[in-house]
ROGU-593976 format. One line per 3 residues: number of its first residue (from 1); their letters; for each residue z, x, y of N, C-alpha, C. Coordinates in pm, 1 decimal. Layout:
REM residues N
NUM	a	Z,X,Y,Z,X,Y,Z,X,Y; ...
END
This chain:
REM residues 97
1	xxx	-2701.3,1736.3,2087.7,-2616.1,1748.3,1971.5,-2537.0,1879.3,1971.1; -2572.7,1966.7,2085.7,-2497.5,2079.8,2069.9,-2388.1,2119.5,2102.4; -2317.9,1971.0,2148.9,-2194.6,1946.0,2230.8,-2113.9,1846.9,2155.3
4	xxx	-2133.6,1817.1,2085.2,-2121.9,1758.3,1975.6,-1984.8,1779.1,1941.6; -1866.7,1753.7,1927.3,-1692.8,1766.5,1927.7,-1687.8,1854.1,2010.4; -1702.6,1849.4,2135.6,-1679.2,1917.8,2241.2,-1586.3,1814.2,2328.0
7	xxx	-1507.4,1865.1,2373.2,-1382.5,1763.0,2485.7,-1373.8,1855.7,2577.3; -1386.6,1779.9,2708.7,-1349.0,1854.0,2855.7,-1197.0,1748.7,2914.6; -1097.0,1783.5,2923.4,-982.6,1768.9,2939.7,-940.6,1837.6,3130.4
10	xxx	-997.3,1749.7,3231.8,-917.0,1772.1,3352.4,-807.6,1723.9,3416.9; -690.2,1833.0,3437.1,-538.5,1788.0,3455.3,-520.5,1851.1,3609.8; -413.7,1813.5,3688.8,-333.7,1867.7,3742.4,-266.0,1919.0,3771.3
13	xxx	-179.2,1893.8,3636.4,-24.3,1887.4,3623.5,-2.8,1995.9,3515.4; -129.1,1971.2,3346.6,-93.0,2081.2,3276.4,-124.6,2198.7,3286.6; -63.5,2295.7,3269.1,-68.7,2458.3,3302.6,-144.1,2508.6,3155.4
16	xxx	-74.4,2501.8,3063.9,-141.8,2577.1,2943.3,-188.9,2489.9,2844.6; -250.9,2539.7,2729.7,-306.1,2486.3,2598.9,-255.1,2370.6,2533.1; -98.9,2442.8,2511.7,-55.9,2384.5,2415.4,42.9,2247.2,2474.8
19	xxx	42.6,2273.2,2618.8,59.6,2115.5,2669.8,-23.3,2038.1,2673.7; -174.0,2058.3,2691.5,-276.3,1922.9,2668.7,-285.3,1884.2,2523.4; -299.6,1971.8,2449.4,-316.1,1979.5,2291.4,-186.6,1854.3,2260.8
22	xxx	-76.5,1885.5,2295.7,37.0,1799.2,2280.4,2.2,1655.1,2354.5; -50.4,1637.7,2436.0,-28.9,1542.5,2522.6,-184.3,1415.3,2461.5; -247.4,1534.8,2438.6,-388.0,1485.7,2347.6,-328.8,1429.8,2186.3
25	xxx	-267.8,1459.5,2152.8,-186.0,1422.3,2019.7,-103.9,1289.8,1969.5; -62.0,1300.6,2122.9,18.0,1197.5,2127.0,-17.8,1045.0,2172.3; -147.6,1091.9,2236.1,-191.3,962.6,2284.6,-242.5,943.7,2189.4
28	xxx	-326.7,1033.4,2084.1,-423.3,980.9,1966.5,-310.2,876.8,1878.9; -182.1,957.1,1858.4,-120.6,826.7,1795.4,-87.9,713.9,1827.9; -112.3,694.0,1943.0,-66.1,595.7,2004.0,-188.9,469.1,2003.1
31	xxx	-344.9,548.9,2003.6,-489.8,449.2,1993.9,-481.1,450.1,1898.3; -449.5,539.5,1753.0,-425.3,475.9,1617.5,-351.6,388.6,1581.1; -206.7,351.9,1661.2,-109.0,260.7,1639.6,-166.9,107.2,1711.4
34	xxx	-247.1,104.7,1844.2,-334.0,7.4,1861.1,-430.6,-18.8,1781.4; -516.4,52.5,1720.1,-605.5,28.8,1623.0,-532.9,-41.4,1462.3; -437.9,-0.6,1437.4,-403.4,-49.7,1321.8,-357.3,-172.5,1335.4
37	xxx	-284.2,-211.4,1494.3,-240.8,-388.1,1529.3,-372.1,-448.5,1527.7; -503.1,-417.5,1587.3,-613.5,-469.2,1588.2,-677.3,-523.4,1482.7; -680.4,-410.8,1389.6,-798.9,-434.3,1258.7,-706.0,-461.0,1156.0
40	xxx	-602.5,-341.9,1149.8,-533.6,-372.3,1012.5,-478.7,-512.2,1011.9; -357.8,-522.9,1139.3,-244.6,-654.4,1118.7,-292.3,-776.3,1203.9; -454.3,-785.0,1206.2,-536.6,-858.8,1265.6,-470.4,-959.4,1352.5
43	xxx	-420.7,-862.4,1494.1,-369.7,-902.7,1596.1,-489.6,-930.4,1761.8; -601.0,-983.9,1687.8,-696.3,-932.8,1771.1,-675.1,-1084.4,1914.6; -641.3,-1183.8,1881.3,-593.5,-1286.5,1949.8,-481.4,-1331.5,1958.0
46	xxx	-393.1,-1346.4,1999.4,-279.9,-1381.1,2015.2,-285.6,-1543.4,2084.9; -319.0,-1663.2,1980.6,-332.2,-1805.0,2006.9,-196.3,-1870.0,2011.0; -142.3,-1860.4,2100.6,-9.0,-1905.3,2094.1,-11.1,-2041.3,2222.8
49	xxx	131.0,-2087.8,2213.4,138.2,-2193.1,2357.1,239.7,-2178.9,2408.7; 322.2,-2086.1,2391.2,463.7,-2046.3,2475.0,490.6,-1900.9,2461.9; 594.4,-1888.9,2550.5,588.2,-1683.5,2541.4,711.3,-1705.4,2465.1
52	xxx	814.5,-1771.1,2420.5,876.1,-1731.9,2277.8,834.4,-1730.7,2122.1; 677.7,-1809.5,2146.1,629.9,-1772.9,2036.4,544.8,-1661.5,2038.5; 525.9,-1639.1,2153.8,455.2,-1491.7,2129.8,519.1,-1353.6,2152.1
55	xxx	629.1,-1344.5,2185.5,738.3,-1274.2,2191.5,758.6,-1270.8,2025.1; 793.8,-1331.9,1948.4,825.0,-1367.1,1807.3,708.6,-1310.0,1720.7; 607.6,-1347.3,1812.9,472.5,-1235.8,1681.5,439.4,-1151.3,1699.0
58	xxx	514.2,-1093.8,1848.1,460.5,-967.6,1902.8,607.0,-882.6,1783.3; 721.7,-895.6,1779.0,843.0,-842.6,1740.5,777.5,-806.9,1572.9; 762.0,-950.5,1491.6,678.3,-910.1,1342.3,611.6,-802.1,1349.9
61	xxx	480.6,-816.4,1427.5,341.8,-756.0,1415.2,436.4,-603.2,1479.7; 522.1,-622.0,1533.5,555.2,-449.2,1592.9,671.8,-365.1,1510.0; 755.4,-441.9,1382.8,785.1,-436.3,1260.6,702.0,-362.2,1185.6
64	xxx	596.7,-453.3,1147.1,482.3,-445.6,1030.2,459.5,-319.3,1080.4; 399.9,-276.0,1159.6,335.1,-139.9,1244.6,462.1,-38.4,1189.2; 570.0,-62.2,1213.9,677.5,74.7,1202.0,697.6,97.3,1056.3
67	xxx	648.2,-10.2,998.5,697.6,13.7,831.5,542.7,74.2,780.6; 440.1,40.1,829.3,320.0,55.5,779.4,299.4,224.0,778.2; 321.8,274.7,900.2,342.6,397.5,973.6,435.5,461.0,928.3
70	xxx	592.1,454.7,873.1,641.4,499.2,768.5,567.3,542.0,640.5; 500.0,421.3,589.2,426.2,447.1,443.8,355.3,558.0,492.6; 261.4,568.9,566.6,147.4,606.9,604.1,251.4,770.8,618.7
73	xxx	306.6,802.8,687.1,354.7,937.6,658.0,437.7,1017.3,556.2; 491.9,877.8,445.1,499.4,923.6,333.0,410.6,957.3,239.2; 305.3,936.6,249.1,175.3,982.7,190.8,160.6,1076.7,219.6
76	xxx	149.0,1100.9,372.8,85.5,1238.4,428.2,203.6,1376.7,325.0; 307.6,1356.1,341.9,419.0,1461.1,334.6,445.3,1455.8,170.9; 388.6,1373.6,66.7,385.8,1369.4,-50.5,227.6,1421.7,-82.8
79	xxx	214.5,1503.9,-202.0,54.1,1516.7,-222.0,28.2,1460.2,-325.9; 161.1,1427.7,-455.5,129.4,1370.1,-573.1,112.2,1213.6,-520.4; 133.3,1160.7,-402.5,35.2,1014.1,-391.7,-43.7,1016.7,-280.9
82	xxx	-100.4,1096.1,-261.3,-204.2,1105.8,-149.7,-321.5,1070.7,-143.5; -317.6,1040.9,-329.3,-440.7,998.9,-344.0,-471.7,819.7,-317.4; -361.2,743.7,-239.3,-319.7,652.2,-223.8,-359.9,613.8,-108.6
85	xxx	-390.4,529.3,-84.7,-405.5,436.7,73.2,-263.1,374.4,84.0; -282.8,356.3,213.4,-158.8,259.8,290.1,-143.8,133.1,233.0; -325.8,74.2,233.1,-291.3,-79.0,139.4,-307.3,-99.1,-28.6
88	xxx	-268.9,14.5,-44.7,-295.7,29.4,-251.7,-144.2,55.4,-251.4; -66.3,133.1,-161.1,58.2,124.1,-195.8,141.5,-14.5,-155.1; 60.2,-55.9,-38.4,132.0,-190.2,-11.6,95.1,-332.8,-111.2
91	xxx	-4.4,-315.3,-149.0,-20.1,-415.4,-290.3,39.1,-404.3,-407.6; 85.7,-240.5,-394.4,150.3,-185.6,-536.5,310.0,-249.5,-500.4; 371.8,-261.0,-389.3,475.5,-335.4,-330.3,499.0,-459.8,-353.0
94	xxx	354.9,-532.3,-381.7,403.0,-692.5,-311.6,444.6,-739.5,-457.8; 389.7,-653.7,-552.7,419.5,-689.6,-702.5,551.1,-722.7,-695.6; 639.4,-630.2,-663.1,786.5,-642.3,-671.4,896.1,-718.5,-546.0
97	x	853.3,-807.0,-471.5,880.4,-884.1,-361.4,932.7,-972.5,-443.5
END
């Protein structure tokens, strides 16, 4: 347990800190942006029978993700609704659809 949030990071290529730190950052958003097609926009099968229909739910489901991810950093950069989830503001939405 004494290693416990400890990360060992071996590169080649990066020279200093603040390029792995960056490069570590970026991929995290990127397993959060898979994680949210997974669980959130429950993309966990893709049951289709042609690749224009799955081309077509891949385009939605990769929509949904850019708007979701919008909300999601308008929260962050607002503090008077922070006290908000992604799907309390998106239910607070569907009212007005």
């Amino acid at each position: 347990m004494k290693y416990e949030w400890y990360m060992v990071i071996i590169s080649n290529d990066l020279k200093n800190v603040e390029d792995v730190l960056y490069k570590y950052r970026r991929n995290a958003v990127v397993e959060k942006a898979f994680d949210n097609l997974k669980n959130d926009l429950d993309v966990k099968k893709l049951k289709v029978h042609n690749i224009r229909t799955l081309k077509g739910k891949m385009f939605i489901v990769f929509i949904a993700l850019i708007i979701k991810t919008l909300i999601y950093n308008t929260i962050i950069e607002h503090v008077n609704i922070s006290k908000y989830s992604v799907d309390d503001i998106i239910k607070e939405m569907q009212k007005y659809s």
